[in-house]
TORROVEX-345057 format. One line per field, with one value per atom (N, C-alpha, C, O, CB): atom name; x, y, z; residue number from 1. Coordinates in nm, 3 decimals. Glycine has a CB too. Layout:
BEGIN
atom (CA, ...)
c1 (X, ...)
c2 (Y, ...)
c3 (Z, ...)
nr (NUM, ...)
This chain:
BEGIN
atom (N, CA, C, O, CB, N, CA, C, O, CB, N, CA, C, O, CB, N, CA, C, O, CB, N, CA, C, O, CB, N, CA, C, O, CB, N, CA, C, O, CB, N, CA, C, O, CB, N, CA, C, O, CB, N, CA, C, O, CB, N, CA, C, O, CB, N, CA, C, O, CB, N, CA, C, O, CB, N, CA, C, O, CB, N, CA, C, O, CB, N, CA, C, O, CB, N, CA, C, O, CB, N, CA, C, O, CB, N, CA, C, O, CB, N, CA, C, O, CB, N, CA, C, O, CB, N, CA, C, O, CB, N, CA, C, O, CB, N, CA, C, O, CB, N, CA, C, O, CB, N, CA, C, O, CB, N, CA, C, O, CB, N, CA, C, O, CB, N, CA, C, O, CB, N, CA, C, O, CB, N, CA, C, O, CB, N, CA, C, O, CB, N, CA, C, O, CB, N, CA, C, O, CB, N, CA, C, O, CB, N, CA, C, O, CB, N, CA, C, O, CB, N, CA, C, O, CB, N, CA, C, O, CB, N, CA, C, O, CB, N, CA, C, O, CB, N, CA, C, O, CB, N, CA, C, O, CB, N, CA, C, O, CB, N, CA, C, O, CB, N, CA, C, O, CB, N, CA, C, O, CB, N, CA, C, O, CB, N, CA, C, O, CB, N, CA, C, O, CB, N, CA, C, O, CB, N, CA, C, O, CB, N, CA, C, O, CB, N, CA, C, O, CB, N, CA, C, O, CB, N, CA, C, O, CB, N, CA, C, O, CB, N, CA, C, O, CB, N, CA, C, O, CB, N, CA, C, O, CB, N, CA, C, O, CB, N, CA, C, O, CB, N, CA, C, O, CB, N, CA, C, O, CB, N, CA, C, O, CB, N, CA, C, O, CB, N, CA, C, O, CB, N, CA, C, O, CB, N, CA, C, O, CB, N, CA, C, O, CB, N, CA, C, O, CB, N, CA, C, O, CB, N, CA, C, O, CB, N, CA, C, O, CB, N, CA, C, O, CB, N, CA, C, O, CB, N, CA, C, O, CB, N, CA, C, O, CB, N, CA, C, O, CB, N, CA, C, O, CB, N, CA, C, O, CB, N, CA, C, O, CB, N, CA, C, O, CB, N, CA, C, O, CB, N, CA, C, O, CB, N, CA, C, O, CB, N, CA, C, O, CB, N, CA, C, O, CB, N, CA, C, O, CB, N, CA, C, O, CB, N, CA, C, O, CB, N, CA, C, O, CB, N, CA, C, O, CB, N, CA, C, O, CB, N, CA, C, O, CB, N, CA, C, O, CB, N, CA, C, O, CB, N, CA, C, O, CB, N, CA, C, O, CB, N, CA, C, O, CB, N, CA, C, O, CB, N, CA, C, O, CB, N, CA, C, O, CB)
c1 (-1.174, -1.257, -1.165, -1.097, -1.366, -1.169, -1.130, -1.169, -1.291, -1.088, -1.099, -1.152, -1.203, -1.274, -1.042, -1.250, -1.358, -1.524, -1.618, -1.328, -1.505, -1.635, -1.642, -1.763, -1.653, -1.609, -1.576, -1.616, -1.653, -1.403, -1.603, -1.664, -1.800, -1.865, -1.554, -1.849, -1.963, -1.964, -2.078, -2.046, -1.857, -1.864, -1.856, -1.819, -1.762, -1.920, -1.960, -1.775, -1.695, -2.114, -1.747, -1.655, -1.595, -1.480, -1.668, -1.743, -1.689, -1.649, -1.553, -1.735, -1.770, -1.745, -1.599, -1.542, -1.839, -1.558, -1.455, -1.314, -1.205, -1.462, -1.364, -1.259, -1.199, -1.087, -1.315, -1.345, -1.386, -1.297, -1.224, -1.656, -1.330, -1.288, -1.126, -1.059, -1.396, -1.063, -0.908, -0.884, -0.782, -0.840, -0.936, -0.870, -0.877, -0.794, -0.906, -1.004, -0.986, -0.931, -0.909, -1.093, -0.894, -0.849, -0.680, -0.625, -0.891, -0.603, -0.499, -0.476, -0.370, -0.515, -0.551, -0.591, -0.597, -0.564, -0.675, -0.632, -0.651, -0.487, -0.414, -0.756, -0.460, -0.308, -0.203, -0.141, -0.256, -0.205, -0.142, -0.132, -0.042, -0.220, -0.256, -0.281, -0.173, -0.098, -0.414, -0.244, -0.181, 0.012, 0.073, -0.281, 0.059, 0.202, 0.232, 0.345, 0.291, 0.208, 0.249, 0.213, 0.275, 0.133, 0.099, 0.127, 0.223, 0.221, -0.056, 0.271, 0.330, 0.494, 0.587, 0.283, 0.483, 0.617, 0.654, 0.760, 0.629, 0.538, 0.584, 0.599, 0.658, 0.428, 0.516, 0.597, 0.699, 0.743, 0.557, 0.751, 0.875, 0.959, 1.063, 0.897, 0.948, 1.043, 1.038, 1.147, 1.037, 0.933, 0.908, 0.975, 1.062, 0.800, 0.966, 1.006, 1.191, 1.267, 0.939, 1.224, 1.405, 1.419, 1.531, 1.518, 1.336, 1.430, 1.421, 1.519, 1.357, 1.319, 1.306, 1.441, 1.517, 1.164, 1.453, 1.569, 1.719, 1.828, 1.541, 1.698, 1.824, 1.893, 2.004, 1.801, 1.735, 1.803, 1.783, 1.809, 1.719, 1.771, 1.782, 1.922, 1.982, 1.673, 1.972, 2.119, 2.187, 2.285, 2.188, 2.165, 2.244, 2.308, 2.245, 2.158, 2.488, 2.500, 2.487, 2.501, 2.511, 2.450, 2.367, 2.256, 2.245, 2.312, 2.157, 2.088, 2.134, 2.166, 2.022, 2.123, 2.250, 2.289, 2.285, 2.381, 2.353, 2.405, 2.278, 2.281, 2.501, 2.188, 2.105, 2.003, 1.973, 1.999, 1.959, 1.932, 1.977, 1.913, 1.929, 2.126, 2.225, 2.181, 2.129, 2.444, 2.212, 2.220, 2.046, 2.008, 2.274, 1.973, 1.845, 1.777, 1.683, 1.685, 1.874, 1.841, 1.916, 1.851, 1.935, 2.077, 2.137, 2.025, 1.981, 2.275, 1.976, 1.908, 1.819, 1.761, 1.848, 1.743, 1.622, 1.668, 1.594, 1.564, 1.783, 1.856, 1.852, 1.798, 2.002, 1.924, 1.967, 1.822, 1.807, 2.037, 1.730, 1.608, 1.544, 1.481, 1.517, 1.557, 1.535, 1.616, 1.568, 1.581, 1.734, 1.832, 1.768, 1.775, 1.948, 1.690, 1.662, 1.554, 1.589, 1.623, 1.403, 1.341, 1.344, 1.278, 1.341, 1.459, 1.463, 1.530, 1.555, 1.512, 1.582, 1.715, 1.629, 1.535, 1.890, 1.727, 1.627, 1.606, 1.680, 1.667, 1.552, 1.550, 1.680, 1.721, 1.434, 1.757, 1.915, 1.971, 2.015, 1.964, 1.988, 2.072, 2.075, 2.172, 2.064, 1.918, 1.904, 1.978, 2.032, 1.808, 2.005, 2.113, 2.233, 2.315, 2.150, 2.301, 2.422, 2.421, 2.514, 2.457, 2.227, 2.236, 2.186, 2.182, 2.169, 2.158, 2.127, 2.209, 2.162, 2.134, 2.351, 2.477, 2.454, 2.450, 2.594, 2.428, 2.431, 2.292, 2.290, 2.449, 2.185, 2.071, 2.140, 2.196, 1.923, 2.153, 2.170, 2.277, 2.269, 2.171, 2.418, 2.478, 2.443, 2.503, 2.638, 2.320, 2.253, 2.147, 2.117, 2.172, 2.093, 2.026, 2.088, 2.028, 1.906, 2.165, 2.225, 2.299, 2.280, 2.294, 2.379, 2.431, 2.276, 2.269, 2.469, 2.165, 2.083, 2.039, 1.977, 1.994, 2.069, 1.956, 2.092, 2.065, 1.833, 2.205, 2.302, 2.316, 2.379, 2.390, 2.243, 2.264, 2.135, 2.124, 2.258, 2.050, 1.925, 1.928, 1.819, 1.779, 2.001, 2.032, 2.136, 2.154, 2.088, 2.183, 2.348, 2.180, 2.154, 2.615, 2.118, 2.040, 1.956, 1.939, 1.951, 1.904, 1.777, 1.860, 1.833, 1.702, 1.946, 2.038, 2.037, 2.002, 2.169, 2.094, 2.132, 2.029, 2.035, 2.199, 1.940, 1.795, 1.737, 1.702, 1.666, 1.753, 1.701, 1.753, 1.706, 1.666, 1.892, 2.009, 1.977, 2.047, 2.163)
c2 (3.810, 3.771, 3.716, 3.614, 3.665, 3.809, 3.693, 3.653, 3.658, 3.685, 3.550, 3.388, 3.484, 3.385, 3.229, 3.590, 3.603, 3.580, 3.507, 3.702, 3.668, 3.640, 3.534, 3.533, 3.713, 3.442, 3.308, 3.192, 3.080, 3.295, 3.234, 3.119, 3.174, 3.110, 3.089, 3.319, 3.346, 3.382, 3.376, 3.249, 3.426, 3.439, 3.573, 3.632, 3.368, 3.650, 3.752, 3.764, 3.671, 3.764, 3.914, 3.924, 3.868, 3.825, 3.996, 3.878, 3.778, 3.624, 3.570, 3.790, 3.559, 3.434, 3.400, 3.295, 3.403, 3.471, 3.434, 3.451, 3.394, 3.534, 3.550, 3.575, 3.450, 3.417, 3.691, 3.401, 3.295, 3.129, 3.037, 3.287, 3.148, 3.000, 3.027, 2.927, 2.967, 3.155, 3.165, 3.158, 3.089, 3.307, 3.203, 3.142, 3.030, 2.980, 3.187, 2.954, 2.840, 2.756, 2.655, 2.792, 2.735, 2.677, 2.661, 2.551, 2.749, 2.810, 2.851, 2.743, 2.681, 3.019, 2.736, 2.667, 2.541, 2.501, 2.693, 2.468, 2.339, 2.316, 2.231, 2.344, 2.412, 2.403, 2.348, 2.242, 2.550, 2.467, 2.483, 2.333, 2.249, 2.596, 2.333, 2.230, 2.058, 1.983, 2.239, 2.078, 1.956, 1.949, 1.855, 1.934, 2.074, 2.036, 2.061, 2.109, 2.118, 2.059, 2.080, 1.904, 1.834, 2.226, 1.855, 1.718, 1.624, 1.501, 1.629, 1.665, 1.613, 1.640, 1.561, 1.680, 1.764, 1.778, 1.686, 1.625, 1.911, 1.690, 1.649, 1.461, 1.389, 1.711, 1.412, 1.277, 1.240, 1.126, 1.231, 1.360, 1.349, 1.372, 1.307, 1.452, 1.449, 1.437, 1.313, 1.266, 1.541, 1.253, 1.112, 1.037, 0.982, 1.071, 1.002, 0.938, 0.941, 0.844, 1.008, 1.095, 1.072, 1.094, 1.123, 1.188, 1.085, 1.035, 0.899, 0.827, 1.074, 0.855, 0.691, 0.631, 0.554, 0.648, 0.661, 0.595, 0.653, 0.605, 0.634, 0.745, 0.791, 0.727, 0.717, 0.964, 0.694, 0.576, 0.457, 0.389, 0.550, 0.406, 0.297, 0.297, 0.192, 0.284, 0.417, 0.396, 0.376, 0.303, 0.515, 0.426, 0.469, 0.382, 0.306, 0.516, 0.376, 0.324, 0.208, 0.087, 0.370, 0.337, 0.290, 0.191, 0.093, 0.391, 0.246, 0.167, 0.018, -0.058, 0.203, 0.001, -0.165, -0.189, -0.312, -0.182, -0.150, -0.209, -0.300, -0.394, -0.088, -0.204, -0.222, -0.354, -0.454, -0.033, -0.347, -0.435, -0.563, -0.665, -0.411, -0.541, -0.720, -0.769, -0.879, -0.726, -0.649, -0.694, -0.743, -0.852, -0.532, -0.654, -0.746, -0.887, -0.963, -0.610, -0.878, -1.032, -1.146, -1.227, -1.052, -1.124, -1.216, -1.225, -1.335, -1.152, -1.116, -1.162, -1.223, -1.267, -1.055, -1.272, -1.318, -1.461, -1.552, -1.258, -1.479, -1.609, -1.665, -1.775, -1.603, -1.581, -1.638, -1.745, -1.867, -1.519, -1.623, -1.627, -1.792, -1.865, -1.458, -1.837, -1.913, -2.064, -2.167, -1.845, -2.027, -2.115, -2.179, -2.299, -2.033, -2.070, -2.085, -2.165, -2.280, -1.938, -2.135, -2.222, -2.320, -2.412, -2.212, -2.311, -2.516, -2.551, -2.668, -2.614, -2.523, -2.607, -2.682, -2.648, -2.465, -2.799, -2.869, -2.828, -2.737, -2.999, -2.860, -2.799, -2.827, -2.725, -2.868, -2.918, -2.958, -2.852, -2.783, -3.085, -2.807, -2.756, -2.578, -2.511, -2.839, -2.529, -2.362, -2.315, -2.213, -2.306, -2.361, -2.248, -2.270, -2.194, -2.302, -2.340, -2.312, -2.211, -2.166, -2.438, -2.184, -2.129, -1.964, -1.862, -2.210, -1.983, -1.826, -1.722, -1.614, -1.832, -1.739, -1.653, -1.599, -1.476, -1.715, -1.677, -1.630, -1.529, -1.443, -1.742, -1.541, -1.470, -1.367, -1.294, -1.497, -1.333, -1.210, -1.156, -1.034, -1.197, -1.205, -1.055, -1.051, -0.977, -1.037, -1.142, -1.067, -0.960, -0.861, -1.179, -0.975, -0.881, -0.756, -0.650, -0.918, -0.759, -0.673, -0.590, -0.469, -0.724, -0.649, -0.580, -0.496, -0.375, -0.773, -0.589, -0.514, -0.399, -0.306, -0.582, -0.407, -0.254, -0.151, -0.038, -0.266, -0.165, -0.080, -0.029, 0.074, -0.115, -0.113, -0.050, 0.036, 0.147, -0.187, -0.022, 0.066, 0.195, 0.248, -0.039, 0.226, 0.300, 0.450, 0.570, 0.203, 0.325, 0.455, 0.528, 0.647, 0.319, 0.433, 0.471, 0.568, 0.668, 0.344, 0.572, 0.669, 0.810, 0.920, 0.607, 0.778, 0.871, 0.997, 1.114, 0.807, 0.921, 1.007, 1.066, 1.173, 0.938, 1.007, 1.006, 1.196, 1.292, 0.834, 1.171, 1.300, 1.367, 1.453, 1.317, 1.407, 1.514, 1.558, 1.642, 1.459)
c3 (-3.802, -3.689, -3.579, -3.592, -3.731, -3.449, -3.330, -3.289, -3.302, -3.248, -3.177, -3.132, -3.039, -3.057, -3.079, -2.941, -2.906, -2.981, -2.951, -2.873, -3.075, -3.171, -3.218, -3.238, -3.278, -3.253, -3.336, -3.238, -3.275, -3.382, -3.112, -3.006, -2.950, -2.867, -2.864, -3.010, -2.989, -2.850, -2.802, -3.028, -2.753, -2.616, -2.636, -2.738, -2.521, -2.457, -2.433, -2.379, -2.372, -2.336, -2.345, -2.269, -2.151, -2.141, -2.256, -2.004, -1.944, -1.945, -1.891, -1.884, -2.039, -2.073, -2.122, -2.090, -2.169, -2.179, -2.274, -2.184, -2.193, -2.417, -2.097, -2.004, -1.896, -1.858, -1.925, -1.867, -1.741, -1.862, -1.823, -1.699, -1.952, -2.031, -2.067, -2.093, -2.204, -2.070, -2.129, -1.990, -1.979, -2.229, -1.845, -1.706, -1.669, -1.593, -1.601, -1.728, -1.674, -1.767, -1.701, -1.620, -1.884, -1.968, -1.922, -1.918, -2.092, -1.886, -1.845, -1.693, -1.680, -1.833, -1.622, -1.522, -1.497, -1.386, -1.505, -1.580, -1.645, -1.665, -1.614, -1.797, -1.747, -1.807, -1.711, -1.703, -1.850, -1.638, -1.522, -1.439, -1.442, -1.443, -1.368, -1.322, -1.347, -1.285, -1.373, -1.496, -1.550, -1.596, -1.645, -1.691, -1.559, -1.593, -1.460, -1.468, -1.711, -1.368, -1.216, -1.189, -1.108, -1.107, -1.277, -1.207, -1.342, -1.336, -1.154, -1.411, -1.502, -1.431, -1.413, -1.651, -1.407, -1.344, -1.231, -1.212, -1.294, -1.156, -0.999, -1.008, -0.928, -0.857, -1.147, -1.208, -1.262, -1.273, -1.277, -1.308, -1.380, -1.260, -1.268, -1.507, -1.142, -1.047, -0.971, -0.939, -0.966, -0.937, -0.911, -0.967, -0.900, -0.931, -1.106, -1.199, -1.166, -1.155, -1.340, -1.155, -1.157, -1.024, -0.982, -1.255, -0.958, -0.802, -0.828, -0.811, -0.622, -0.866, -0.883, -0.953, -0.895, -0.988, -1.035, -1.123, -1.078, -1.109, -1.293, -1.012, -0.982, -0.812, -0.759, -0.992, -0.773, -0.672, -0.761, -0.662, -0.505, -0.814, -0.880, -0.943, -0.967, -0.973, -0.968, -1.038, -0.931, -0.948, -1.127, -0.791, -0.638, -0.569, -0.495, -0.533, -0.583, -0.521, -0.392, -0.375, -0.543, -0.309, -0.189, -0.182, -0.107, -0.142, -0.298, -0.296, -0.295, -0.203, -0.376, -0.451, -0.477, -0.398, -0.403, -0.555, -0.271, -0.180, -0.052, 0.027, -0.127, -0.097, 0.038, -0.063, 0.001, 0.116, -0.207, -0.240, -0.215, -0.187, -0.314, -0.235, -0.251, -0.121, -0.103, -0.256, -0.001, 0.159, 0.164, 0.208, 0.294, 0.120, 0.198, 0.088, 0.108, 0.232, -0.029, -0.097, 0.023, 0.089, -0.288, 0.029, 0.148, 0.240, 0.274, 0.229, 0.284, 0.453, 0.420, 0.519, 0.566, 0.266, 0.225, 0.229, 0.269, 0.086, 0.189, 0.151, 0.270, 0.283, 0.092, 0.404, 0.494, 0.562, 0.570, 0.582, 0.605, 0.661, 0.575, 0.652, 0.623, 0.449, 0.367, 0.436, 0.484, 0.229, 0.416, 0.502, 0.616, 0.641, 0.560, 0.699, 0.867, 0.824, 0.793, 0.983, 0.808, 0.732, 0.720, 0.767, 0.659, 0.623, 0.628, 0.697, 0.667, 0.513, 0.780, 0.835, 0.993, 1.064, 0.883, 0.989, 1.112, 1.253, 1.292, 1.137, 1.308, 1.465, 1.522, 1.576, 1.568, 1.532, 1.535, 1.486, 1.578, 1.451, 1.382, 1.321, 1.288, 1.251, 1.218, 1.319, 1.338, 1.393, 1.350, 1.394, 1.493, 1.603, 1.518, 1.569, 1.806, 1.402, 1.312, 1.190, 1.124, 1.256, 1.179, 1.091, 1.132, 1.063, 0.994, 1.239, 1.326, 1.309, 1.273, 1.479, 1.334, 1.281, 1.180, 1.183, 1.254, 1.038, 0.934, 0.926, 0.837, 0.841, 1.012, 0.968, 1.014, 0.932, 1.014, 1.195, 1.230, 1.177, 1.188, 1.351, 1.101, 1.002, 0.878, 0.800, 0.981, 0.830, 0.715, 0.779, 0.711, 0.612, 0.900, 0.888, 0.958, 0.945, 0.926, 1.007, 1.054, 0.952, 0.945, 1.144, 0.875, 0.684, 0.636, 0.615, 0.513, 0.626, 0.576, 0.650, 0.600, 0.543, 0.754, 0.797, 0.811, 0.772, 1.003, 0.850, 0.811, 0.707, 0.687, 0.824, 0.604, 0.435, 0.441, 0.389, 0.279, 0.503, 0.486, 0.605, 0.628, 0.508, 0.650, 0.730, 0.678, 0.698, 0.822, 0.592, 0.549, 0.415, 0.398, 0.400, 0.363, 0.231, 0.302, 0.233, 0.144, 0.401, 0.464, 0.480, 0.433, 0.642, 0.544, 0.583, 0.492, 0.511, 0.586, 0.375, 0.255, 0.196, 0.135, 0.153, 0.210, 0.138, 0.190, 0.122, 0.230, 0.363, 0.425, 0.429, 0.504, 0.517, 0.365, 0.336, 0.211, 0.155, 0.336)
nr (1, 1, 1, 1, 1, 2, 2, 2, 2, 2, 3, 3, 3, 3, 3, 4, 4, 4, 4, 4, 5, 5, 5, 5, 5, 6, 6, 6, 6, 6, 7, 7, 7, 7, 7, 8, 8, 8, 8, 8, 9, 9, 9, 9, 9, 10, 10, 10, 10, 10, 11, 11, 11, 11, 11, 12, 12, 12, 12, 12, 13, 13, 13, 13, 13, 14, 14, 14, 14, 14, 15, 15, 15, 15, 15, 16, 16, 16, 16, 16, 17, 17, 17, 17, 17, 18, 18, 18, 18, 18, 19, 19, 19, 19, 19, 20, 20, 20, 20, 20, 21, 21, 21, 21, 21, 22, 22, 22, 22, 22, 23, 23, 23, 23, 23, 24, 24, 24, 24, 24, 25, 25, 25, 25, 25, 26, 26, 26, 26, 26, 27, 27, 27, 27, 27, 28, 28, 28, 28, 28, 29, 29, 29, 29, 29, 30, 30, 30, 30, 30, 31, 31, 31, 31, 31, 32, 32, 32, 32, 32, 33, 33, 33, 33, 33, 34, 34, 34, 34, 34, 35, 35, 35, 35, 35, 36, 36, 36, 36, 36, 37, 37, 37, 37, 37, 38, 38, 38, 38, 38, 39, 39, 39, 39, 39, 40, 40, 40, 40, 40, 41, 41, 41, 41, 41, 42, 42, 42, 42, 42, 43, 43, 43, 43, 43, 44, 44, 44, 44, 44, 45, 45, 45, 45, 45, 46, 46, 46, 46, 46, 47, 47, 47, 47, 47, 48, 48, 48, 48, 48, 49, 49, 49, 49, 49, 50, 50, 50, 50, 50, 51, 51, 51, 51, 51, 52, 52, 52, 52, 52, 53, 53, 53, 53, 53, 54, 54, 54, 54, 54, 55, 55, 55, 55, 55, 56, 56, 56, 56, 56, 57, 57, 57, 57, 57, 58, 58, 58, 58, 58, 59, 59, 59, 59, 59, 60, 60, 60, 60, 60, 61, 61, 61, 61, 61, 62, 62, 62, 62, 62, 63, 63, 63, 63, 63, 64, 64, 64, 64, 64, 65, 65, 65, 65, 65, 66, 66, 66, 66, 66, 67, 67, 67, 67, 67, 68, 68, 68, 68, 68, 69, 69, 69, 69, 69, 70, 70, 70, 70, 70, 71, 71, 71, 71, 71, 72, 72, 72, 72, 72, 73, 73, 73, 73, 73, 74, 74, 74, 74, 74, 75, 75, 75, 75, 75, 76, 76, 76, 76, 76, 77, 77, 77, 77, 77, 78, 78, 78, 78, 78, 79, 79, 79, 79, 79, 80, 80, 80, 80, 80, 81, 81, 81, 81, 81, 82, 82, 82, 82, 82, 83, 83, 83, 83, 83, 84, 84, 84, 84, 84, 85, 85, 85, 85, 85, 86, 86, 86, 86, 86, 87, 87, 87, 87, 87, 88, 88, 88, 88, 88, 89, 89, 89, 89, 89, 90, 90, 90, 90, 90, 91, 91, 91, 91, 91, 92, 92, 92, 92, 92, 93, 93, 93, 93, 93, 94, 94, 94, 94, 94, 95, 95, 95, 95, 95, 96, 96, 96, 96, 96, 97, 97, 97, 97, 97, 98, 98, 98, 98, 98, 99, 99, 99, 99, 99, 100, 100, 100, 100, 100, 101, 101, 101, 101, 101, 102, 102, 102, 102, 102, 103, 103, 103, 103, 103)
């Protein structure tokens, strides 16, 4: 007995459920795939150089900005320097990272 007769389907039926079944299939490893490419661009900037770099730089500019914050009204304009070449490091890092990113 074949799994036509065995599922009790007519020809077209059986036809319409092995396309859409196939379909279904399909479907679902095109989005399995397109996570797994997600997934290793993800980690593969996560291993990236570049990246790490642009992480460390925009933790500093987090630090700096933290610094500014507290520091007294007296005393901001000593700590201003330090914000603008953290943030300036950071967006250069995030700059060289975009860069690479659209190549």
């Amino acid at each position: 007995m074949g799994i036509m007769e065995a599922l009790g389907l007519k020809k077209d039926e059986y036809h319409h459920k092995i396309k859409a079944d196939l379909s279904d299939w399909d479907a679902q490893v095109e989005r399995d795939r397109a996570e797994r490419k997600r997934e290793a661009a993800s980690n593969e900037l996560d291993r990236d150089d570049d990246y790490e770099e642009y992480r460390a730089r925009r933790k500093d500019a987090d630090e700096r900005l933290s610094d500014l914050r507290n520091a007294s009204e007296d005393k901001w304009e000593d700590v201003k320097t330090g914000v603008e070449k953290a943030w300036l490091d950071a967006k250069n890092a995030f700059n060289k990272l975009g860069n690479r990113m659209r190549h």
